[in-house]
C-alpha positions, 0 to 999 in steps of 0.5 A: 582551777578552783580559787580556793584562797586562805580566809586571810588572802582572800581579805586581803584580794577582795580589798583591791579595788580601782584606781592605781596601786602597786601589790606583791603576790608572794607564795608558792607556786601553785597557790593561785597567784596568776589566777588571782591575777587573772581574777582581779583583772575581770573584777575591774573590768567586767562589763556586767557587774562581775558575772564572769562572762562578759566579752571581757572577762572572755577575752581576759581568760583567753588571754587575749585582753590588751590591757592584761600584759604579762611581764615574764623571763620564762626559766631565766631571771628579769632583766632591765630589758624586759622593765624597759619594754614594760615602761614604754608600753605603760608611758601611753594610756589603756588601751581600752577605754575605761578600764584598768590595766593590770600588769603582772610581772613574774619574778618566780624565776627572780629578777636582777637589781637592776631591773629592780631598781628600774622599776622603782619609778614605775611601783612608787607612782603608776599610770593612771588606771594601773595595777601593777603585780609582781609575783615572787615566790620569797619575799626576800628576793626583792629589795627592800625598796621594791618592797616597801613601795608595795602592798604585800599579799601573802597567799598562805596555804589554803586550809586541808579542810577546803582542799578536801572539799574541793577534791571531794568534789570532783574525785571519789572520795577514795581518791580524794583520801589518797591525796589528802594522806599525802599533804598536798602543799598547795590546792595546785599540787592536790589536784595534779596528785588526783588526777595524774596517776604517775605523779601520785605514785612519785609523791608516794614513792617519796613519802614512803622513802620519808617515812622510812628514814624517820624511823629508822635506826641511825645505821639505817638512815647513813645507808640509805643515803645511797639509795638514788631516791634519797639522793636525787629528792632530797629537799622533797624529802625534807620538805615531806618530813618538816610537814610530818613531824608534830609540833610538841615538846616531844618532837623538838630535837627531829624539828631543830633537825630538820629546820637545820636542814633546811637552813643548810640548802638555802646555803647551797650546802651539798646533798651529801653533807645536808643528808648525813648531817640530819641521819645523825641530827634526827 
């Protein structure tokens, strides 16, 4: 995939250099944190300057580079075990000589407090000629101590302007249009929507399903909260909606609405309930 970062991101990622440090990745899924994490790692070690194709820089985009460890839990949260394992394999020196180690800790699934607390020692002093990166989708899923031990790099959306010259190319410029109408949240999911058909068509079938209950009436909106679509994408929905509504005087009851919404499913209110309360609210 293409690194294609927001102006500030890639200030922020061009500003790391060797030694020491502890940083956290924070952003969406699919906007180029692990890459950028593979990125810093050839930065760091390459042989040859930074040309990218050292035997280095090889190993490290195959995976295959020592000092690359990868701390993850799969689908389920980090646990204290995990942050043990990490100590004890960062308690002996880089396995190559002269280089610096990076350690990317993936917490997208989220990682429990005493794990964090675990790690605290490690984040506040690391070995010697060690990076160490935790990746978390919302900042707010760590601690505060974790935190503030921590340079925080925050990967904003990429511009739509540098998405649409990515896509334009690499695809026609028909399809490009296509993806770009349907405001592809991260460079990740434009490119999944450019080149996979059947994901295109879901992402559509859901705008048209956003689209419609904007504008329809109040008794309209109430009935298609049966509709299966509604029902089984319902935060998508509202996600779409919150990116399609203008930002203007205009527009500020749909946006309390739809910033209520949101609000509702980060208390895990119901579906049910978060739908029918913004078919009114709207």
């Amino acid at each position: 995939m293409e690194l294609i970062y927001h102006p500030i991101t890639k200030r922020q990622l061009a500003a790391i250099d060797r030694g020491s440090g502890s940083y956290i990745f924070s952003g969406a899924s699919g906007n180029g944190r692990g890459q950028a994490a593979i990125s810093l790692a050839k930065k760091l070690n390459c042989l040859q300057g930074g040309d990218d194709n050292c035997a280095i820089c090889r190993n490290i985009e195959a995976t295959s580079f020592p000092d690359l460890i990868e701390v993850t839990g799969g689908d389920k949260r980090l646990g204290i075990e995990q942050v043990q394992t990490l100590q004890q394999a960062l308690s002996s020196r880089p396995m190559t000589e002269a280089t610096t180690r990076v350690v990317v800790i993936d917490s997208d699934s989220g990682i429990t407090p005493e794990a964090q607390n675990r790690l605290l020692k490690t984040l506040e002093e690391p070995p010697e000629s060690t990076i160490i990166i935790i990746k978390a989708t919302e900042i707010d899923q760590l601690l505060p101590t974790i935190r503030s031990r921590c340079q925080i790099i925050h990967f904003l959306p990429a511009r739509r302007s540098d998405i649409a010259t990515l896509l334009g190319t690499k695809f026609s410029q028909v399809s490009a249009d296509a993806v770009l109408a349907l405001n592809p949240a991260t460079v990740g999911e434009a490119m999944m929507l450019a080149s996979d058909d059947e994901t295109k068509k879901e992402r559509q079938s859901l705008y048209d399903a956003a689209n419609n209950f904007l504008s329809a009436s109040l008794y309209q909106r109430l009935t298609m909260l049966t509709s299966p679509i509604m029902a089984d994408n319902y935060q998508a929905i509202i996600e779409i909606l919150a990116k399609k509504v203008s930002r203007s005087p205009a527009s500020l009851g749909s946006i309390i609405s739809i910033e209520k919404a949101q609000a509702r499913i980060r208390a895990n209110v119901g579906a049910r309930s978060v739908l029918e309360a913004m078919a009114i609210e709207l």
